[in-house]
mmCIF entry with sequence, helices, sheets and N, C-alpha, C, O atoms, coordinates in Angstrom:
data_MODEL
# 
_entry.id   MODEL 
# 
_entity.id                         1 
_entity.type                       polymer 
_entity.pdbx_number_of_molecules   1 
# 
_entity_poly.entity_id                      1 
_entity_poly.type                           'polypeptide(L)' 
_entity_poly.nstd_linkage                   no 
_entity_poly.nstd_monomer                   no 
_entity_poly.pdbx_seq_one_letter_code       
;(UNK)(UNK)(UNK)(UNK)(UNK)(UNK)(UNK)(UNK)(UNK)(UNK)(UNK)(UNK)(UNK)(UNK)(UNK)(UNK)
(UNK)(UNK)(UNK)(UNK)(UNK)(UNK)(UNK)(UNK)(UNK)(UNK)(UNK)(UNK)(UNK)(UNK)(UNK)(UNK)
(UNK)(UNK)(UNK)(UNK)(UNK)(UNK)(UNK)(UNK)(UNK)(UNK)(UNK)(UNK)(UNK)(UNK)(UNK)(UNK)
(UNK)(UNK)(UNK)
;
_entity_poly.pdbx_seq_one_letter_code_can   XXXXXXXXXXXXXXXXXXXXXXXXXXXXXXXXXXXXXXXXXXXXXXXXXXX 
_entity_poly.pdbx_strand_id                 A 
# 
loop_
_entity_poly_seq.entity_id 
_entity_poly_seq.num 
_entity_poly_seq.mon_id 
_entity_poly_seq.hetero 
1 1  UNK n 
1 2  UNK n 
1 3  UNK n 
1 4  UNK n 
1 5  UNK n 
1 6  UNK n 
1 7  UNK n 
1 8  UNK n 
1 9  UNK n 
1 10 UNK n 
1 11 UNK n 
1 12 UNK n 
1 13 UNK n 
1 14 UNK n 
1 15 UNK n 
1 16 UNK n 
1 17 UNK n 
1 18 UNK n 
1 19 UNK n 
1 20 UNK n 
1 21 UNK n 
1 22 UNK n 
1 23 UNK n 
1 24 UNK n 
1 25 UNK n 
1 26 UNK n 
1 27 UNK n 
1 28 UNK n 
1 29 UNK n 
1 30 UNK n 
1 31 UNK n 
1 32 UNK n 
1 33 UNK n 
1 34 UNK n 
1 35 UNK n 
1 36 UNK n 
1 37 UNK n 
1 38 UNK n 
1 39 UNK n 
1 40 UNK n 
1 41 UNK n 
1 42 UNK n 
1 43 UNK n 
1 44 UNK n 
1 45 UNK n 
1 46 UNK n 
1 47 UNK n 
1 48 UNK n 
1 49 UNK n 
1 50 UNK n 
1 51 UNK n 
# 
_struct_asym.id          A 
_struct_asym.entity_id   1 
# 
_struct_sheet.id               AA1 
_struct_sheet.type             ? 
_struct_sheet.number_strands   3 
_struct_sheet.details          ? 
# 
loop_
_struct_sheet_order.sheet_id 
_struct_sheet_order.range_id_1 
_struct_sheet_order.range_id_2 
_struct_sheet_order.offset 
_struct_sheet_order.sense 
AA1 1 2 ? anti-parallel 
AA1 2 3 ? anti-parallel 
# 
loop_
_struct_sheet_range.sheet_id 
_struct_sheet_range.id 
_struct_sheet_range.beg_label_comp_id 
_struct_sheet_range.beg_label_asym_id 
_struct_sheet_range.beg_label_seq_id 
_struct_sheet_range.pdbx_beg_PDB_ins_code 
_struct_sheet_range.end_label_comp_id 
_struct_sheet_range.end_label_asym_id 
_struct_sheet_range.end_label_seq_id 
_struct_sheet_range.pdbx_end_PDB_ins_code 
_struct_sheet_range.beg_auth_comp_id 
_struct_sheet_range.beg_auth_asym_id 
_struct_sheet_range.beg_auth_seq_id 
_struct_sheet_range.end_auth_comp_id 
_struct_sheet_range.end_auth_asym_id 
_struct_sheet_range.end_auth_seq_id 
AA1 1 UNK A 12 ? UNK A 16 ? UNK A 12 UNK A 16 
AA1 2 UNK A 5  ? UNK A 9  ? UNK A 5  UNK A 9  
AA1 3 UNK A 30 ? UNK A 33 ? UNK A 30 UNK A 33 
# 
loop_
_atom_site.group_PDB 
_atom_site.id 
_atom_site.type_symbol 
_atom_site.label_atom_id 
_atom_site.label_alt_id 
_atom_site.label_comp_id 
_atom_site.label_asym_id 
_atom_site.label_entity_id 
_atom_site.label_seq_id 
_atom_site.pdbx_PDB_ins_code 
_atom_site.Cartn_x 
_atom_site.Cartn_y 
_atom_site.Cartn_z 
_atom_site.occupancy 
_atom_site.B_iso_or_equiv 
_atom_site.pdbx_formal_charge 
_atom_site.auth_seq_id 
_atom_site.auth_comp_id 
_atom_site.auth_asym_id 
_atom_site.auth_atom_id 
_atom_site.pdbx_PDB_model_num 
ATOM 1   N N  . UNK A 1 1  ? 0.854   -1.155  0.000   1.00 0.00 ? 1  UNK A N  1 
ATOM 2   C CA . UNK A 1 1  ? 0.000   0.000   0.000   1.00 0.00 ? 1  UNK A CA 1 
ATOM 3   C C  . UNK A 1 1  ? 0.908   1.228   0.000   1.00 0.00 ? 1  UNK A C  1 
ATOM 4   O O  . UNK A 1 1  ? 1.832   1.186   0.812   1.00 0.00 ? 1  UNK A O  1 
ATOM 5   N N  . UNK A 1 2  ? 0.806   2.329   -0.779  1.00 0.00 ? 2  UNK A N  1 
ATOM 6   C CA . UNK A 1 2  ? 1.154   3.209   -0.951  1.00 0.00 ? 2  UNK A CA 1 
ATOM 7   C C  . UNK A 1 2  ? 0.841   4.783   -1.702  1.00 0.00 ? 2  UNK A C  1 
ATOM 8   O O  . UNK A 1 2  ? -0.207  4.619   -2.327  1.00 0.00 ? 2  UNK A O  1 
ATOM 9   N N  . UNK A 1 3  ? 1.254   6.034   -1.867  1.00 0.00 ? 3  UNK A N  1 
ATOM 10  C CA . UNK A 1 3  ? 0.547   6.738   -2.251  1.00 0.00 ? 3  UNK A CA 1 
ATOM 11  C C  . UNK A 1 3  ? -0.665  7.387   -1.426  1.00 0.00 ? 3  UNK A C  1 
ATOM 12  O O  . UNK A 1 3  ? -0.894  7.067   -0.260  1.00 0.00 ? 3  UNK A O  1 
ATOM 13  N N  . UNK A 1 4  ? -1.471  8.393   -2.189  1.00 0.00 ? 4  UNK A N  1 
ATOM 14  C CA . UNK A 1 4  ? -2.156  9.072   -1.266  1.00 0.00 ? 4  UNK A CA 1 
ATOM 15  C C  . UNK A 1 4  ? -3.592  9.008   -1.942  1.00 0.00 ? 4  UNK A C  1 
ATOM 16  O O  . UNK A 1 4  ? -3.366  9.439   -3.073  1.00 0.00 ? 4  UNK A O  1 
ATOM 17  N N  . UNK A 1 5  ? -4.996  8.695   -1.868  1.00 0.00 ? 5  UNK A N  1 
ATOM 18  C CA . UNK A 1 5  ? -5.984  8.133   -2.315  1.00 0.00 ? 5  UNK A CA 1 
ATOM 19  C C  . UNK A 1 5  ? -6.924  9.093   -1.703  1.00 0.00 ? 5  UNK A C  1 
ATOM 20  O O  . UNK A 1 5  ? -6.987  9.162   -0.475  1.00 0.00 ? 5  UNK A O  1 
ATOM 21  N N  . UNK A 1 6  ? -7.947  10.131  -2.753  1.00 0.00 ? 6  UNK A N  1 
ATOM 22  C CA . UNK A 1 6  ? -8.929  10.644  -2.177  1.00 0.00 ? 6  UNK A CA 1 
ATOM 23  C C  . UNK A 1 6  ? -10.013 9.601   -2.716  1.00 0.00 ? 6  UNK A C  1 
ATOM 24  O O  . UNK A 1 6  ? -10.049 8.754   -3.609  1.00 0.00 ? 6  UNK A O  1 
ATOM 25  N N  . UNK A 1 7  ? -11.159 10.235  -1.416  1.00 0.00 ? 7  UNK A N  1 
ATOM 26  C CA . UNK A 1 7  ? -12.132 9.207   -1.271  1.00 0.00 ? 7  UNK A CA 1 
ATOM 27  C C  . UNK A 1 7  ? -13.402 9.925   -1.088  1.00 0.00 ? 7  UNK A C  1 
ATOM 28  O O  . UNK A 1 7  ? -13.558 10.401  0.036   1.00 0.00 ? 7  UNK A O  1 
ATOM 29  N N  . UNK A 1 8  ? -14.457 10.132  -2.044  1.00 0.00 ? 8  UNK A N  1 
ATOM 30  C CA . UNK A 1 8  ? -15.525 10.554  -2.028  1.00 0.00 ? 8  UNK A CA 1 
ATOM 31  C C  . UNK A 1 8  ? -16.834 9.705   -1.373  1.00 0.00 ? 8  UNK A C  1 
ATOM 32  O O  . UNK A 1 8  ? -17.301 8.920   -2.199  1.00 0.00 ? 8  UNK A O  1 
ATOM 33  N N  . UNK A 1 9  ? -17.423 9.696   -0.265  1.00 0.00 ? 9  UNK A N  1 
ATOM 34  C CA . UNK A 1 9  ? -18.669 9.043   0.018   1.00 0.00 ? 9  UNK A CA 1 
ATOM 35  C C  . UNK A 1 9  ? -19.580 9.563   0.285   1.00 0.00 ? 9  UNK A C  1 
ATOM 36  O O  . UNK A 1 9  ? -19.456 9.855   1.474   1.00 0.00 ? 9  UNK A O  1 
ATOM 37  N N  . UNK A 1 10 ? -20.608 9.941   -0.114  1.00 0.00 ? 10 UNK A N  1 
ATOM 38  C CA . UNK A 1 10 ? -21.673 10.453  -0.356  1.00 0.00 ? 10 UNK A CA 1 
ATOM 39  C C  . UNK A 1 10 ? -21.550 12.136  -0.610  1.00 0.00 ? 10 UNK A C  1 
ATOM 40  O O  . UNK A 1 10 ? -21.822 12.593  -1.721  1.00 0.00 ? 10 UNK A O  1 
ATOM 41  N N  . UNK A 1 11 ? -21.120 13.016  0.505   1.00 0.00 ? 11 UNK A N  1 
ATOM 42  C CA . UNK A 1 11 ? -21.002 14.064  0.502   1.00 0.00 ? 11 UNK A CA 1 
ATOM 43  C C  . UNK A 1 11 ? -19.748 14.988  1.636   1.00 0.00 ? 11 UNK A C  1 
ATOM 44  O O  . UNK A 1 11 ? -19.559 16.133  2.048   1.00 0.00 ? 11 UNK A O  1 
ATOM 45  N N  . UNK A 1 12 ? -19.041 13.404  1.772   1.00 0.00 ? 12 UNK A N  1 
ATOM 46  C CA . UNK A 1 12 ? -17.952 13.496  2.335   1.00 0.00 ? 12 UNK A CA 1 
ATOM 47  C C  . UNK A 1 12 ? -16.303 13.396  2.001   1.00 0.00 ? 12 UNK A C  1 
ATOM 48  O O  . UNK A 1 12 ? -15.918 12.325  1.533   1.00 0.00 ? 12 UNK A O  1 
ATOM 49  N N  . UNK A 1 13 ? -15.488 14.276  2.183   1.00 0.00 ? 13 UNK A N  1 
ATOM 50  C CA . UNK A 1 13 ? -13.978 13.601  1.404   1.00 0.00 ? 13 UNK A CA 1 
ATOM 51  C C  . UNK A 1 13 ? -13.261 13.452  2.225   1.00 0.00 ? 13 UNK A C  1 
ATOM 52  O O  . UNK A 1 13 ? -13.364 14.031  3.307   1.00 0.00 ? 13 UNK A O  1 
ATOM 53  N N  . UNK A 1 14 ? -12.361 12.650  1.936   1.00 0.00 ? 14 UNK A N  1 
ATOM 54  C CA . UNK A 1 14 ? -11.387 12.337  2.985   1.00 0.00 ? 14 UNK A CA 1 
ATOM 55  C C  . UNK A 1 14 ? -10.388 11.318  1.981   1.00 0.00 ? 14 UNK A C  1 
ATOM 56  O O  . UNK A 1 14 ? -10.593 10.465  1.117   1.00 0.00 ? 14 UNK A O  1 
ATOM 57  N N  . UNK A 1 15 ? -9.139  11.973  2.668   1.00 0.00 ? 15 UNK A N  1 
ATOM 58  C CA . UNK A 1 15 ? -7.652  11.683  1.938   1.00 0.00 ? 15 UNK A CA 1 
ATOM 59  C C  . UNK A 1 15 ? -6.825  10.647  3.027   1.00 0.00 ? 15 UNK A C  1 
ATOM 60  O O  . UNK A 1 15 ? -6.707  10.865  4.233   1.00 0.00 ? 15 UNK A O  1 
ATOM 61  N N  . UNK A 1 16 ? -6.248  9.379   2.231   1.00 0.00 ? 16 UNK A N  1 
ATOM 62  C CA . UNK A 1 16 ? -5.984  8.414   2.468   1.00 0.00 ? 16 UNK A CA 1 
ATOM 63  C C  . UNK A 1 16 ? -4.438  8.234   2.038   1.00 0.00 ? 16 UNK A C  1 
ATOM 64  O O  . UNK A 1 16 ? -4.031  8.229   0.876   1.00 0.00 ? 16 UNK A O  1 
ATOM 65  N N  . UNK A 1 17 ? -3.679  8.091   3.172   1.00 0.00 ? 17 UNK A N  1 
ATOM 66  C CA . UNK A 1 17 ? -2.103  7.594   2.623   1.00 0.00 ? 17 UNK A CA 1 
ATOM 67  C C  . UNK A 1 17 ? -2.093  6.442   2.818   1.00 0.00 ? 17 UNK A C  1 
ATOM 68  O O  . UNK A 1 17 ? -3.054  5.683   2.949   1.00 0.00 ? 17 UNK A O  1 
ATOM 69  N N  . UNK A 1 18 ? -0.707  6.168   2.859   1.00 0.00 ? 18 UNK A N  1 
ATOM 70  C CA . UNK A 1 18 ? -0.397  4.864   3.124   1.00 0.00 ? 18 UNK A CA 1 
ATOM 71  C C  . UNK A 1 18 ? -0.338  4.234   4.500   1.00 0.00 ? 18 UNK A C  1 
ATOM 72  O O  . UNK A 1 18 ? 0.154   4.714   5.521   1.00 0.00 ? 18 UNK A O  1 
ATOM 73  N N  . UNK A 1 19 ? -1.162  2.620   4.264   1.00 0.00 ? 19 UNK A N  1 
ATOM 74  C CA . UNK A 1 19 ? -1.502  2.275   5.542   1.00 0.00 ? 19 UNK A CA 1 
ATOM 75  C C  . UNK A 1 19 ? -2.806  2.637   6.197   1.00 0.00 ? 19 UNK A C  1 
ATOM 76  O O  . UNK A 1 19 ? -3.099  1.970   7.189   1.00 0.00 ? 19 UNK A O  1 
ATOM 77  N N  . UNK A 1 20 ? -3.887  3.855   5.702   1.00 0.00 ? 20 UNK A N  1 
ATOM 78  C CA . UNK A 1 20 ? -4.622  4.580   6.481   1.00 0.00 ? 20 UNK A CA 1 
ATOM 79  C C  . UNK A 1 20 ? -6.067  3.896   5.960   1.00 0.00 ? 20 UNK A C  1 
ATOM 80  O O  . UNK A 1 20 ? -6.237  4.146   4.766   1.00 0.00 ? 20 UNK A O  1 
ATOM 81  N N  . UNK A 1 21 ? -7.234  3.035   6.592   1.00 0.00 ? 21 UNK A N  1 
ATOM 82  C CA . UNK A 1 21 ? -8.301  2.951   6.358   1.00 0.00 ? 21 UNK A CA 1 
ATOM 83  C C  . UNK A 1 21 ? -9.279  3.308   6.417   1.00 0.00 ? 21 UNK A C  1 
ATOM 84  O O  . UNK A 1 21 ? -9.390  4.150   7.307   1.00 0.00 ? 21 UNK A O  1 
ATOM 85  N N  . UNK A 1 22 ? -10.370 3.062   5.773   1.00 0.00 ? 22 UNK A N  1 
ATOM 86  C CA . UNK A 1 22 ? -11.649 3.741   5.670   1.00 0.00 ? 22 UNK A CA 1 
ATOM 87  C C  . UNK A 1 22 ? -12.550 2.405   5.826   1.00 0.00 ? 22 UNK A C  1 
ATOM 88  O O  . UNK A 1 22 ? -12.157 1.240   5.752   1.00 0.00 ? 22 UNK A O  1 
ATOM 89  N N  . UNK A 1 23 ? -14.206 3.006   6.125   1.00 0.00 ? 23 UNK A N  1 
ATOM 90  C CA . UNK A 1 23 ? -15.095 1.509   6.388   1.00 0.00 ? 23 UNK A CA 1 
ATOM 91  C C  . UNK A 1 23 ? -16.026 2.336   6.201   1.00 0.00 ? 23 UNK A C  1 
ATOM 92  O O  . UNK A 1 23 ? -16.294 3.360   6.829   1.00 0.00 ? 23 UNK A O  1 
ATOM 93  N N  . UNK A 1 24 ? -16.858 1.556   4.715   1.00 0.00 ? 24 UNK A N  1 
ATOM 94  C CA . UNK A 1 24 ? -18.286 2.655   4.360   1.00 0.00 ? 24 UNK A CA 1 
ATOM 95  C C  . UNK A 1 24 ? -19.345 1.322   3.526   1.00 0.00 ? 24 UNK A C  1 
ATOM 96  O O  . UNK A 1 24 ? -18.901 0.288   3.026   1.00 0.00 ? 24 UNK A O  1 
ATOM 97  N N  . UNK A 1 25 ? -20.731 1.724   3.580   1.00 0.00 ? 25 UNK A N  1 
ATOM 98  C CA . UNK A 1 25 ? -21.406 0.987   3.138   1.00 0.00 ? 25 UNK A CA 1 
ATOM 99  C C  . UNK A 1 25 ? -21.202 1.510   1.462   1.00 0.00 ? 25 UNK A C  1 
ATOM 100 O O  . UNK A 1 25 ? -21.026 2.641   1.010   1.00 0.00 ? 25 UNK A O  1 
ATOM 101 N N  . UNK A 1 26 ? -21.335 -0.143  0.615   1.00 0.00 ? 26 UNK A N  1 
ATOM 102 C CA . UNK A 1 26 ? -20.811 0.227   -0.384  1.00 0.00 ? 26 UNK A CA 1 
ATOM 103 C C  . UNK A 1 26 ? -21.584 0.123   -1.878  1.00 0.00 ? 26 UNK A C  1 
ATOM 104 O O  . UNK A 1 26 ? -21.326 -0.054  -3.069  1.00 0.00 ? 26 UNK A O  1 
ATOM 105 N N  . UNK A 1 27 ? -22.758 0.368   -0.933  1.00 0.00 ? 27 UNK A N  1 
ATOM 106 C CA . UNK A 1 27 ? -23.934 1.001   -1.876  1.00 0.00 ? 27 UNK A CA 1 
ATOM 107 C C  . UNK A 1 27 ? -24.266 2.344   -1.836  1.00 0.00 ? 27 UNK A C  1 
ATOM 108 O O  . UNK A 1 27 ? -25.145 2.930   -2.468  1.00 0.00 ? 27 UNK A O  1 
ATOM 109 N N  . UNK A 1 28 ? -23.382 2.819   -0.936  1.00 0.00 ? 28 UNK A N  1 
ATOM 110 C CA . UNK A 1 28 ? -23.271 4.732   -0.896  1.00 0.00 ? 28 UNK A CA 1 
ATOM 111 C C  . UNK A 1 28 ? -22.417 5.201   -1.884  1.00 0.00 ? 28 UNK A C  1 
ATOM 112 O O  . UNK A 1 28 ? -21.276 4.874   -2.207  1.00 0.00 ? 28 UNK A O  1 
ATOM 113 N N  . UNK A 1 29 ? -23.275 6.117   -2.342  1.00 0.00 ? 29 UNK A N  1 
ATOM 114 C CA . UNK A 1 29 ? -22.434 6.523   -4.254  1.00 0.00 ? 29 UNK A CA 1 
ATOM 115 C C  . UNK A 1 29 ? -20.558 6.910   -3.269  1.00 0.00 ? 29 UNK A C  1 
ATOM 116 O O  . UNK A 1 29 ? -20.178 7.396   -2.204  1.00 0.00 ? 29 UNK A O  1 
ATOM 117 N N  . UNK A 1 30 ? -20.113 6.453   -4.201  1.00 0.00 ? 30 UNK A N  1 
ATOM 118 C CA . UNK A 1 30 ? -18.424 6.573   -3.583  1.00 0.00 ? 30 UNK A CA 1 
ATOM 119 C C  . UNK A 1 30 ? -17.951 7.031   -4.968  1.00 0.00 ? 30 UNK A C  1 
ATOM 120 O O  . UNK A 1 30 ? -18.484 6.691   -6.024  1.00 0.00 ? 30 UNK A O  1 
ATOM 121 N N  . UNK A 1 31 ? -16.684 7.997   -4.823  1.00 0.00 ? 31 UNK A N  1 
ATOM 122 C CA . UNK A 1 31 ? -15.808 8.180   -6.102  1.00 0.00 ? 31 UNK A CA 1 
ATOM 123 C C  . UNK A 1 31 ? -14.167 8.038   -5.028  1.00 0.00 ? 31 UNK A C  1 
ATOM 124 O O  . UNK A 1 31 ? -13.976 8.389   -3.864  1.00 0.00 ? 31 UNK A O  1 
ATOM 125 N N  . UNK A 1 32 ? -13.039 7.256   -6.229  1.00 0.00 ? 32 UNK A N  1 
ATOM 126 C CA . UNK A 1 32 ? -11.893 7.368   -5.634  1.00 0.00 ? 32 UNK A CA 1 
ATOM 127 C C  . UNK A 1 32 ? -10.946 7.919   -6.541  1.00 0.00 ? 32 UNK A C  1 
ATOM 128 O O  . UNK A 1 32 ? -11.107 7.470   -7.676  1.00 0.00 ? 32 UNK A O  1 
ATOM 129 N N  . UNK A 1 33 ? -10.177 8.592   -6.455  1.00 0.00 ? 33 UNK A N  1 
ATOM 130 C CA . UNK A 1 33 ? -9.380  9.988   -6.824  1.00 0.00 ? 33 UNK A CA 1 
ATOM 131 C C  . UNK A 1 33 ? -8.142  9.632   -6.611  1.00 0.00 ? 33 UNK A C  1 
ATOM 132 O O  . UNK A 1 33 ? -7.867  9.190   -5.495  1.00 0.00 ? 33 UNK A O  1 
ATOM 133 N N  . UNK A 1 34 ? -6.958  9.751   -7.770  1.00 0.00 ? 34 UNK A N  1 
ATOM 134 C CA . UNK A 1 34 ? -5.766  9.632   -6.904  1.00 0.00 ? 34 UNK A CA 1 
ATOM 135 C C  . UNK A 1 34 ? -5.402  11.198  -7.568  1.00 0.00 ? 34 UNK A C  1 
ATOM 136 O O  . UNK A 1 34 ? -5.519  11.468  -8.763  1.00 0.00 ? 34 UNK A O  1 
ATOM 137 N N  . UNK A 1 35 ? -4.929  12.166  -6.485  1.00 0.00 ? 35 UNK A N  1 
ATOM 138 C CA . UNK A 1 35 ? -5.085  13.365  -6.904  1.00 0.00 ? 35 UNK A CA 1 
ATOM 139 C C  . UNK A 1 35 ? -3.361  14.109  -6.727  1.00 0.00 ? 35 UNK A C  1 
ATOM 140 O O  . UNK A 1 35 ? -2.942  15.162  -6.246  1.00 0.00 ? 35 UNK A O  1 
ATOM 141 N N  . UNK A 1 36 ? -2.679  12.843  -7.441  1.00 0.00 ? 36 UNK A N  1 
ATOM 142 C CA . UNK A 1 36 ? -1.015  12.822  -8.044  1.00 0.00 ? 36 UNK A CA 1 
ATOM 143 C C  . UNK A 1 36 ? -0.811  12.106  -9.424  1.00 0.00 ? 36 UNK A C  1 
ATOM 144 O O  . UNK A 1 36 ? -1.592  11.521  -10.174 1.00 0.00 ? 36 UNK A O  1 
ATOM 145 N N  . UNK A 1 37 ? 0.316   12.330  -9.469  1.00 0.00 ? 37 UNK A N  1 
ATOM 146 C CA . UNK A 1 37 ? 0.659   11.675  -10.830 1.00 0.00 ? 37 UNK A CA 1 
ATOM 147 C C  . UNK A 1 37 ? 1.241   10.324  -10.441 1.00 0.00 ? 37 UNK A C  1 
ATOM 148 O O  . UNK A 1 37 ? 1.417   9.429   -11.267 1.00 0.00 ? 37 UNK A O  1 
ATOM 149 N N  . UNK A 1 38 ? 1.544   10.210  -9.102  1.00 0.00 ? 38 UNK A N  1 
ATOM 150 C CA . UNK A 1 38 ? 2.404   8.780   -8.418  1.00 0.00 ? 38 UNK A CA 1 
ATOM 151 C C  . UNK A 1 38 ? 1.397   7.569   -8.486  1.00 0.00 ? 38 UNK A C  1 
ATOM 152 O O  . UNK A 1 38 ? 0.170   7.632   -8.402  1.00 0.00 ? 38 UNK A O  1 
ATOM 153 N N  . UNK A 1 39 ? 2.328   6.251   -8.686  1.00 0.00 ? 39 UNK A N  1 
ATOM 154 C CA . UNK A 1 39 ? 0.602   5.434   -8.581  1.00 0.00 ? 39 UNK A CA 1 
ATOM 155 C C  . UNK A 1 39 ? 0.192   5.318   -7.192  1.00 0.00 ? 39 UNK A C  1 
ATOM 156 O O  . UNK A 1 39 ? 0.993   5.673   -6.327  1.00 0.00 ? 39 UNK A O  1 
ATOM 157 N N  . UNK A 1 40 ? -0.428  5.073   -7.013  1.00 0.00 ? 40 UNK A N  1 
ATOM 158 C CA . UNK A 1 40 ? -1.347  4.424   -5.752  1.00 0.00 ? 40 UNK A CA 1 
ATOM 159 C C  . UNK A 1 40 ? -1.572  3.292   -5.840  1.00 0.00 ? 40 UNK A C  1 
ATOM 160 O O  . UNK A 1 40 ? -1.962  2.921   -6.948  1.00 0.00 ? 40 UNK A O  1 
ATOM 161 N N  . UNK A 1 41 ? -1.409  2.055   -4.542  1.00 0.00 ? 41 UNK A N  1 
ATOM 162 C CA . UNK A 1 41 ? -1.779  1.093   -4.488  1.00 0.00 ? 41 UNK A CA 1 
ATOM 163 C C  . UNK A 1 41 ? -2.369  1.242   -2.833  1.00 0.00 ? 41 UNK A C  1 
ATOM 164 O O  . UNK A 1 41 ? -2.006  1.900   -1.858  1.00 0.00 ? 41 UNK A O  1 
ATOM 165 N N  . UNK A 1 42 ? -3.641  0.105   -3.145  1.00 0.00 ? 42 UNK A N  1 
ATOM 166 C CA . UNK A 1 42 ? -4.806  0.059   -2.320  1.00 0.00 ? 42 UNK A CA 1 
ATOM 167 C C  . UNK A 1 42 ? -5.346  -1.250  -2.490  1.00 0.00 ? 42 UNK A C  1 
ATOM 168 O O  . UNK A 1 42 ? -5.454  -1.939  -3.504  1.00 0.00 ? 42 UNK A O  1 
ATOM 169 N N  . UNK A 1 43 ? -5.628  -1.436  -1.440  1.00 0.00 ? 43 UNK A N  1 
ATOM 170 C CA . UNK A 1 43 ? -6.314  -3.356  -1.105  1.00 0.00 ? 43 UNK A CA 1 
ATOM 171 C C  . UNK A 1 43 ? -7.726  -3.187  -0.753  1.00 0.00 ? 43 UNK A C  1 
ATOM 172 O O  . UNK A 1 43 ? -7.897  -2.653  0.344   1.00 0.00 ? 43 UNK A O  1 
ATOM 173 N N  . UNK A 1 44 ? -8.950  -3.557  -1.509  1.00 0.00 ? 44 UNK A N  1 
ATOM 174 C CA . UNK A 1 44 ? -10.316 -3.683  -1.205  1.00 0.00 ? 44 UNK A CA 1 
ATOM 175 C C  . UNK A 1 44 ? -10.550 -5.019  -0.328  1.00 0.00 ? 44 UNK A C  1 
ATOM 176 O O  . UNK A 1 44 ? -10.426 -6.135  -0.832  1.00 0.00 ? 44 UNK A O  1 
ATOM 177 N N  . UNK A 1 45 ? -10.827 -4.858  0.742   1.00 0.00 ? 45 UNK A N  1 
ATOM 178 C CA . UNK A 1 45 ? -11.824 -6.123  1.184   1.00 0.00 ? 45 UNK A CA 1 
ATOM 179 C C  . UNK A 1 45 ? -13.502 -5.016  1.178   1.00 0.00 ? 45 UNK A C  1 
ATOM 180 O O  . UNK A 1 45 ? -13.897 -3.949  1.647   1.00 0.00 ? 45 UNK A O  1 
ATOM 181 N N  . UNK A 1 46 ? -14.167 -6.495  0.059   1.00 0.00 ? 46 UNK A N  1 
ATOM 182 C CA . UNK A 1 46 ? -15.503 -6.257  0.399   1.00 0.00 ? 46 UNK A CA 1 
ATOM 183 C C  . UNK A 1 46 ? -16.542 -7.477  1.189   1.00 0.00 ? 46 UNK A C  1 
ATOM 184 O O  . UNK A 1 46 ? -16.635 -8.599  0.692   1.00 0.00 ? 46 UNK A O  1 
ATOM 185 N N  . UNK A 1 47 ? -17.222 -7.134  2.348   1.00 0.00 ? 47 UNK A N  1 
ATOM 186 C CA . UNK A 1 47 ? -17.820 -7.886  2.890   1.00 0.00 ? 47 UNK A CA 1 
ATOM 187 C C  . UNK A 1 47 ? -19.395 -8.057  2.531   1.00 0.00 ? 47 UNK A C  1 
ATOM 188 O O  . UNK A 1 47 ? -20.156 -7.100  2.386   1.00 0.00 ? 47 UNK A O  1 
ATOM 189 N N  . UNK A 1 48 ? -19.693 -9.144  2.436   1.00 0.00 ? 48 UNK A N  1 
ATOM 190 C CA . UNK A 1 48 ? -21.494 -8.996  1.968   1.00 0.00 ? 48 UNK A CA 1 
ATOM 191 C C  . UNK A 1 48 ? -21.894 -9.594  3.234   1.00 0.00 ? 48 UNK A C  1 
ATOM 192 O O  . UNK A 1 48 ? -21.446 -10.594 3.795   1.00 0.00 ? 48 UNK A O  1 
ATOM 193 N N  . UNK A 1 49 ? -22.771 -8.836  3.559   1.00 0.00 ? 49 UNK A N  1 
ATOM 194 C CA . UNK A 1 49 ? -23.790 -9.194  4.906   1.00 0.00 ? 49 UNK A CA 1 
ATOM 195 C C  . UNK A 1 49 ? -24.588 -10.502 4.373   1.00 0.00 ? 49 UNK A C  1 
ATOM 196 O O  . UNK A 1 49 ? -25.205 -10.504 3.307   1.00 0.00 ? 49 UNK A O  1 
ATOM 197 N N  . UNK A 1 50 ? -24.505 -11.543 5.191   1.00 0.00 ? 50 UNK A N  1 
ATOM 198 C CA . UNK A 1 50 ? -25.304 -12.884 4.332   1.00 0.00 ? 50 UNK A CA 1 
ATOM 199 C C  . UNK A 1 50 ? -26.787 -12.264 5.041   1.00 0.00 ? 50 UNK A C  1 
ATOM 200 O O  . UNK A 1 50 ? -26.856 -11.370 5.885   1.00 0.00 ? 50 UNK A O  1 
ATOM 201 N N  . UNK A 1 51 ? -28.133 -13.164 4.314   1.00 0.00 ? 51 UNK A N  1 
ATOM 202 C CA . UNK A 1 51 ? -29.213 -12.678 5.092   1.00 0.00 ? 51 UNK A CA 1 
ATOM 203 C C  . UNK A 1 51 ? -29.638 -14.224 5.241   1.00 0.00 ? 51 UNK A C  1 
ATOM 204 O O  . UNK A 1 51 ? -30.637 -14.530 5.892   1.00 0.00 ? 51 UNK A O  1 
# 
């Protein structure tokens, strides 16, 4: 993980380096931004609620 990752969720932003997590439901409109020219690397775990 590395680089710096903006993170749009719903009507909220918030900027993500390296190492730094976030936890959002992920049916909330989201946009992700890398707002450098460096790459960014980032690891998704997505969890599905069983019913």
């Amino acid at each position: 993980m590395e680089g710096t990752l903006k993170i749009s969720v719903q009507d909220h932003e918030y900027e993500l380096d390296s190492y730094d997590t976030i936890r959002f439901m992920g049916n909330s409109p989201h946009t992700y931004i890398n707002p450098t020219n460096a790459c960014t690397v980032l690891h998704f775990v997505i969890a599905h609620r069983l019913t």
